[in-house]
C-alpha positions, 0 to 999 in steps of 0.5 A: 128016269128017277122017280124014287119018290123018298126027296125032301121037298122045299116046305120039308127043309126048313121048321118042324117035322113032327108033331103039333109044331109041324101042324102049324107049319102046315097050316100056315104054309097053307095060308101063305100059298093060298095068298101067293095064289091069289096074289099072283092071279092079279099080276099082268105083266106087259107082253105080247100078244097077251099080258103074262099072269104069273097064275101057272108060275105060282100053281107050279111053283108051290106044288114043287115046293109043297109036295103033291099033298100039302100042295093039294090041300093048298091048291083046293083051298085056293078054289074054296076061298074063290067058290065063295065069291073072293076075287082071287083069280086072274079074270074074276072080279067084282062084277064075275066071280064065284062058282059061276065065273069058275063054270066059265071059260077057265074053269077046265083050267082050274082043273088042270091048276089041281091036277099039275099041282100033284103032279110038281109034287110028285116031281119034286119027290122025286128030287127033279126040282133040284135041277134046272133041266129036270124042273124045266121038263116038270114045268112043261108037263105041269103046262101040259097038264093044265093046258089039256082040262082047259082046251077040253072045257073050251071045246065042250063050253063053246063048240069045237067048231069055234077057235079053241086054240087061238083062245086058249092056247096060242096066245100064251105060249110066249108068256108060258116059256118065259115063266118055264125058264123063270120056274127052272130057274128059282127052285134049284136056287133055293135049294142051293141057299138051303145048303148053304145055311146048312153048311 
């Protein structure tokens, strides 16, 4: 298993790379997947026996193609913009938002939302979003990663005599796979479009 971690990541292919040119890349990159984050918290897609909310896709995805580091920094910005009160994720609203929508039932998947955000990062590193294999293995452990914090929360919130599973586990699978093959797909693509405009 390669985990050389030397790889250009996605937001590194493309722009500046040094200096204060690469400071306002990252700075807009930041905004522009703090955006993607919230946007993609909002959207249900029609599924059984749960709609699909593309909230994990675009947590994995980003921290792919950001890296562990500026994927971080976005990642927690994310968290900031909605510890104050905005509506940016998937069950927050008018009337439920803040820090105490976050202490909530999602709020031990927020955490894992942080942790897989590294942990892609790292991934893509070490060059495993350059394959539909490798990323579809980093997608899982992503998965995995925000799935164990979460059931943890659950657990410790509501009682482990309660079912945690059937609430927090079970009825997303379906939707999980489905986003897994969508993410496996996506970046490698755009890596090989990043090799043609090169060629």
């Amino acid at each position: 298993m390669n985990l050389t971690m030397n790889r250009n990541v996605l937001a590194e292919a493309f722009g500046a790379n040094e200096g204060a040119a690469l400071r306002v890349k990252q700075l807009a990159l930041v905004v522009l997947g703090i955006a993607f984050l919230a946007v993609a918290a909002k959207i249900k897609v029609p599924m059984w026996p749960v709609p699909i909310t593309m909230g994990t896709f675009a947590v994995l995805t980003l921290g792919a193609a950001y890296g562990a580091r500026l994927g971080l920094v976005t990642v927690l910005g994310y968290m900031i913009v909605g510890a104050f009160g905005f509506d940016v994720f998937a069950g927050s609203s008018a009337e439920k938002f803040g820090l105490e929508y976050m202490m909530g039932g999602t709020g031990g998947y927020l955490v894992g939302y942080v942790l897989a955000t590294v942990a892609l990062g790292a991934l893509a590193r070490a060059g495993w979003d350059r394959s539909v294999t490798k990323m579809g293995g980093a997608m899982l452990l992503g998965n995995v990663i925000i799935y164990v914090p979460g059931l943890i929360w659950l657990g410790m919130l509501y009682g482990w005599d309660k079912p945690i599973l059937a609430w927090g586990l079970t009825p997303f699978l379906i939707g999980d796979v489905l986003k897994l093959a969508l993410a496996a797909l996506v970046l490698p693509a755009a890596w090989k479009l990043v090799g043609r405009a090169r060629g």
